[in-house]
C-alpha positions in Angstrom: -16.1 25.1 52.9 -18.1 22.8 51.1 -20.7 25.4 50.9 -18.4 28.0 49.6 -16.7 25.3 46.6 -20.3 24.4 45.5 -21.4 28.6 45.0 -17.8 29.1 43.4 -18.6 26.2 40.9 -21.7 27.6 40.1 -20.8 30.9 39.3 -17.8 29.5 37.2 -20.2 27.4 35.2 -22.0 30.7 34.5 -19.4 32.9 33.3 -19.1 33.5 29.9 -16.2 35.8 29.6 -12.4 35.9 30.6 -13.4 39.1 32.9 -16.0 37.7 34.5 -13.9 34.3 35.6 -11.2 36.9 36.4 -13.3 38.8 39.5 -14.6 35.3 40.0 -10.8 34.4 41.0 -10.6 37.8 42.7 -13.2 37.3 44.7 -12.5 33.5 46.1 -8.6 33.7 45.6 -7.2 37.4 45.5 -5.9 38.8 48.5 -8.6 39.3 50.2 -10.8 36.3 48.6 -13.0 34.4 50.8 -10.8 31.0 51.1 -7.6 33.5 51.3 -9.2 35.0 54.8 -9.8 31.6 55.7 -6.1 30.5 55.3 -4.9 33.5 57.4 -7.1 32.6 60.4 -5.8 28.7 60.7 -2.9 30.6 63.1 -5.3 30.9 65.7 -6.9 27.1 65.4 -5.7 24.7 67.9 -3.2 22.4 65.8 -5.5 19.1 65.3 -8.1 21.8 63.9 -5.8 23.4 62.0 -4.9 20.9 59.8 -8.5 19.3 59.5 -9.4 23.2 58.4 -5.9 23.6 56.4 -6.5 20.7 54.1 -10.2 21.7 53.3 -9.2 24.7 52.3 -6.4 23.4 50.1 -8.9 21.4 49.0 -11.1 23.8 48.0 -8.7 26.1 46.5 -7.4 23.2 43.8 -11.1 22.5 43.0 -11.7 26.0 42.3 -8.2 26.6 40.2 -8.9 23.6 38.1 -12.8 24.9 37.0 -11.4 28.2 36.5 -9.0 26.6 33.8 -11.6 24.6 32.3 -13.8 27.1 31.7 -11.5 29.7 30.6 -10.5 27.1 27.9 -13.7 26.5 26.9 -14.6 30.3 26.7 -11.6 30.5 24.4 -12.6 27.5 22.3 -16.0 29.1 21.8 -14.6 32.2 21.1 -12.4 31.0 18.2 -15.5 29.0 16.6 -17.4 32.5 16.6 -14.8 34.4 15.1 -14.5 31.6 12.5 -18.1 31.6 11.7 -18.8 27.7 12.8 -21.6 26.4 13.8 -21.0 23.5 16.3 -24.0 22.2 16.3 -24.2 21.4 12.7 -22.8 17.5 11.4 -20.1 17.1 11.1 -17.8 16.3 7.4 -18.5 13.0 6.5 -15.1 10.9 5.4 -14.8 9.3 2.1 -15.0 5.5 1.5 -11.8 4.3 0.1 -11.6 2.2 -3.2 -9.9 -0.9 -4.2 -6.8 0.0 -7.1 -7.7 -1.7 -10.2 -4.0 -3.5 -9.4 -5.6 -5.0 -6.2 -9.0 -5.8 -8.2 -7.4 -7.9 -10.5 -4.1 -9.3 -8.8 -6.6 -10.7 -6.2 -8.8 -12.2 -9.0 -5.4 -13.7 -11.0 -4.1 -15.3 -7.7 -7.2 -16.7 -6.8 -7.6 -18.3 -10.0 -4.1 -19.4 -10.2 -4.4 -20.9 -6.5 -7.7 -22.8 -7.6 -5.3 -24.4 -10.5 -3.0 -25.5 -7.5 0.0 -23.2 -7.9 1.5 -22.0 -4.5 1.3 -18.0 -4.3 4.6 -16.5 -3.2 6.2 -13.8 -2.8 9.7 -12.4 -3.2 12.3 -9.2 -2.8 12.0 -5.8 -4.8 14.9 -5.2 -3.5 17.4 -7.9 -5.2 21.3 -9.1 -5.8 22.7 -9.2 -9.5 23.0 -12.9 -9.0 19.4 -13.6 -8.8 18.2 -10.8 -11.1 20.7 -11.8 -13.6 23.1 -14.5 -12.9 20.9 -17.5 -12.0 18.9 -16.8 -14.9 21.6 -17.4 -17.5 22.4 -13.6 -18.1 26.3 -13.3 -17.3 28.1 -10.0 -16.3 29.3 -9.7 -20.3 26.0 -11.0 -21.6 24.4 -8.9 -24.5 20.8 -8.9 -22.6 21.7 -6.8 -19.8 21.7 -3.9 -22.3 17.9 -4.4 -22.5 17.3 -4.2 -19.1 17.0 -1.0 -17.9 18.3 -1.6 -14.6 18.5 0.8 -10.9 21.4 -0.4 -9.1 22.1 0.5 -5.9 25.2 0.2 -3.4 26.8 -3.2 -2.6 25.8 -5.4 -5.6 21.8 -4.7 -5.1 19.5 -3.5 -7.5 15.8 -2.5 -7.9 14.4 -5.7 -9.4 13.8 -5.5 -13.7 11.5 -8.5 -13.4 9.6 -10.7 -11.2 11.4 -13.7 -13.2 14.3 -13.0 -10.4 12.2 -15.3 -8.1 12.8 -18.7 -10.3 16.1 -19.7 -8.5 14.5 -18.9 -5.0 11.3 -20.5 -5.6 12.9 -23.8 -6.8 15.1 -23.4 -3.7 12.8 -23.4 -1.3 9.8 -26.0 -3.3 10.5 -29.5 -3.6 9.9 -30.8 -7.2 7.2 -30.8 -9.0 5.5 -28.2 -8.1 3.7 -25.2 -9.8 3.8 -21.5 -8.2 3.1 -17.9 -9.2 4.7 -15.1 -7.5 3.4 -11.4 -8.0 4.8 -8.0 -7.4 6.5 -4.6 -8.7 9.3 -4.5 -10.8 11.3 -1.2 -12.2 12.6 -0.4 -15.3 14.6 3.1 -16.0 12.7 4.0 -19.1 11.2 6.7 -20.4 7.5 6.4 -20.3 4.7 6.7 -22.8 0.9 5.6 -22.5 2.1 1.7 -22.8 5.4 1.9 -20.7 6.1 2.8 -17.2 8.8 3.1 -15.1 7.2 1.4 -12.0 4.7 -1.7 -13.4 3.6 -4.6 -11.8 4.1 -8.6 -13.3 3.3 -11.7 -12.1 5.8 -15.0 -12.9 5.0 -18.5 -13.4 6.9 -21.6 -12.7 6.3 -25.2 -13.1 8.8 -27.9 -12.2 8.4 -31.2 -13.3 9.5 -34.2 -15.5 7.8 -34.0 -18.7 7.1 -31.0 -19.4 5.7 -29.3 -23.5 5.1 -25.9 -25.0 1.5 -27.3 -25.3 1.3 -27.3 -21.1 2.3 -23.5 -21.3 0.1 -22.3 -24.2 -2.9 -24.4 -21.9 -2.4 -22.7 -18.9 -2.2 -19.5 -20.3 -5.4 -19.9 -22.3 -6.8 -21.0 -19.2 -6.0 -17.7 -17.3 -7.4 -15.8 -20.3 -10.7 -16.8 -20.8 -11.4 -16.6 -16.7 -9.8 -13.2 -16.8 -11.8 -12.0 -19.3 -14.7 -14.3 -19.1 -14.4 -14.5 -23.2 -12.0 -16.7 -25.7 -9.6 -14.0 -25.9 -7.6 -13.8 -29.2 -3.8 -14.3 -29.2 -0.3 -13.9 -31.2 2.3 -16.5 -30.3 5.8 -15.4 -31.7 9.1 -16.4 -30.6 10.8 -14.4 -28.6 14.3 -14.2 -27.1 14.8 -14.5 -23.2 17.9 -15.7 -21.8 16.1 -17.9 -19.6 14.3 -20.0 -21.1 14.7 -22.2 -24.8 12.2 -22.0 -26.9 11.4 -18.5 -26.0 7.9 -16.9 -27.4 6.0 -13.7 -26.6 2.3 -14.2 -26.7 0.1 -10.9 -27.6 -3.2 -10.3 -26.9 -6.3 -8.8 -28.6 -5.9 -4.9 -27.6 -9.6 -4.3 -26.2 -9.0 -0.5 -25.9 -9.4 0.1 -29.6 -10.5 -3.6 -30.1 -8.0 -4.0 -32.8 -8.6 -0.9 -34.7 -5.2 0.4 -33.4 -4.4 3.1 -30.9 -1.4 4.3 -28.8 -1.7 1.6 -26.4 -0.8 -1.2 -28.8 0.8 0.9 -31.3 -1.6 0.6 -34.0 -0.7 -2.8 -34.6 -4.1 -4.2 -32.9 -2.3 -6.3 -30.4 -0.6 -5.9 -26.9 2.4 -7.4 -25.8 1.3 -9.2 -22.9 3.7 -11.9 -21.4 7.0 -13.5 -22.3 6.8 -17.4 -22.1 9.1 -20.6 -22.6 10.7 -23.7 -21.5 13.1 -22.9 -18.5 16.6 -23.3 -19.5 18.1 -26.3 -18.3 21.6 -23.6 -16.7 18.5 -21.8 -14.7 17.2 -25.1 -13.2 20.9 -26.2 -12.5 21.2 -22.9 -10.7 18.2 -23.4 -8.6 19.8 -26.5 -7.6 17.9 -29.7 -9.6 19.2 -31.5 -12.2 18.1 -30.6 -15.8 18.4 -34.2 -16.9 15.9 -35.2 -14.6 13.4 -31.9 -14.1 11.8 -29.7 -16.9 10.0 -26.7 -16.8 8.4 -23.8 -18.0 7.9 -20.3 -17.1 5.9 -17.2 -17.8 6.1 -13.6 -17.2 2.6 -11.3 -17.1 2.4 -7.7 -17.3 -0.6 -7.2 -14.8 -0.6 -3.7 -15.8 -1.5 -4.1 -19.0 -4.1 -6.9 -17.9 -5.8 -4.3 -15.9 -5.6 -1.9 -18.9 -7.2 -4.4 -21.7 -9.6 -5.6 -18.7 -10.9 -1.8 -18.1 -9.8 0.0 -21.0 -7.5 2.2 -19.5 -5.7 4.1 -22.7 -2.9 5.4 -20.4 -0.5 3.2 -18.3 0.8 6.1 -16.2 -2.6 6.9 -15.1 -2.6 3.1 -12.5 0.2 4.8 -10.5 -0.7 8.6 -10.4 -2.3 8.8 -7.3 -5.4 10.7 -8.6 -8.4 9.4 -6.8 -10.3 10.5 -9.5 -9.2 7.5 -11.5 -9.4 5.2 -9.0 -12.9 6.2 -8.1 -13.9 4.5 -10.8 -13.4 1.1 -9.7 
């Protein structure tokens, strides 16, 4: 038996067509194959023989089956690859290196600089409840300043987050005052979009708790952020702005490096972006994040990182940081 497996095998290796392992077959297991003779003459075997012999030549019979199908698989494989015009033994395609999203490049860089300062990183929901997105920060049901926010709602009193700013109740929640913290992440707006305005955008807020608290603190830190962002005095706009939030409110531009002030669609040919809104933290959203305005100040901020990453690379379209086109992000 072992003789007869070890010949089968060979010629099975050999074969190089599906009619060739067929009379292979034929020939060991047809009818009158060599291990079917076999089986027929275990009737006249003595019984302890007989089933020595029987299970050799079921043993056999399995080996032989299973290289048949192997190599009737692997003639069909080989087939396919001819009529297909490959050659196996060539390299094969080499995969492409992925690249780090401009988003990622400079989010890490912000939080690290930010964490250096000693503000705790955080993060927060997309997914949010009108109270935190609204409520807690001093915009009402009836107030005027929900008709500026272009808001998705969803079922049950949630909504897609409008700003990052939803995550100043939580954070002084969960922090113990004073304490300083940044907290990064998407936000969505339903807007039309243009080459400065998108409908999906990423921010980062700021929030400082503490006693004694000035616009001069703010307008520090922010100068602070600038020049290691850019690794250049940057030139600014300070303007006051309205934000339910916080009182004083201001809205601090920036240089636009795309045209470098000479105007373009990005800044609107004014020669400045609009880069965060700013201000001290109104003393109903510090009551709502449970402190007590007589005896904690604060103040907040509120960074587009989109259009950081635009005035740090001079990318002229917003749209283009969330197409998916690897030919942009390629780049970085």
């Amino acid at each position: 038996m072992e003789e007869i497996e070890r010949v089968a095998l060979e010629e099975i290796e050999k074969a190089q067509t599906p009619e060739e392992l067929r009379e292979i077959e034929v020939r060991y297991l047809g009818k009158k194959g060599k291990i079917t003779e076999q089986l027929k003459g275990l009737g006249a075997l003595e019984p302890e023989k007989r089933r020595e012999r029987g299970m050799a030549l079921n043993r056999a019979k399995q080996v032989i089956t299973e290289a048949l199908e192997r190599q009737s698989k692997r003639i069909v494989e080989l087939q396919a690859l001819r009529e297909a015009r490959i050659d196996p033994t060539l390299p094969g395609i080499r995969p492409q290196v992925g690249h780090i999203h401009p988003l990622s490049l400079v989010l890490e860089e912000v939080m690290d600089i930010f964490h250096r300062l000693g503000y705790y990183v955080m993060d927060f929901y997309e997914v949010e409840t009108e109270y935190y997105n609204f409520e807690a920060l001093n915009i009402p049901k009836d107030h005027p300043a929900r008709d500026l926010q272009d808001t998705f709602y969803l079922e049950d009193g949630f909504l897609l987050r409008t700003h990052t700013s939803a995550g100043q109740t939580r954070a002084m929640r969960l922090l113990p005052p004073p304490f300083r913290a940044v907290f990064p992440g998407k936000v969505f707006r339903f807007e039309a979009t243009d080459a400065s305005h998108e409908h999906t955008f990423h921010q980062l807020e700021g929030l400082m708790i503490d006693r004694h608290v000035s616009v001069a603190h703010l307008l520090s830190a922010m100068m602070t952020l600038l020049t290691a962002i850019f690794g250049k005095d940057v030139g600014v706009r300070l303007r006051p702005g309205y934000f339910p939030f916080v009182e004083p409110g201001f809205e601090l531009d920036i240089h636009c490096s795309v045209c470098e002030g000479r105007g373009c669609s990005v800044c609107k040919h004014s020669g400045f972006v609009e880069f965060l809104g700013c201000g001290l933290v109104h003393p109903n959203v510090i009551r709502a994040g449970g402190l007590d305005p007589r005896e904690w100040e604060g103040w907040a901020f509120g960074i587009g990182l989109s259009r950081l990453v635009m005035m740090r690379y001079k990318v002229s379209d917003i749209r283009w940081l969330l197409s998916g086109d690897l030919r942009f992000v390629r780049q970085f």
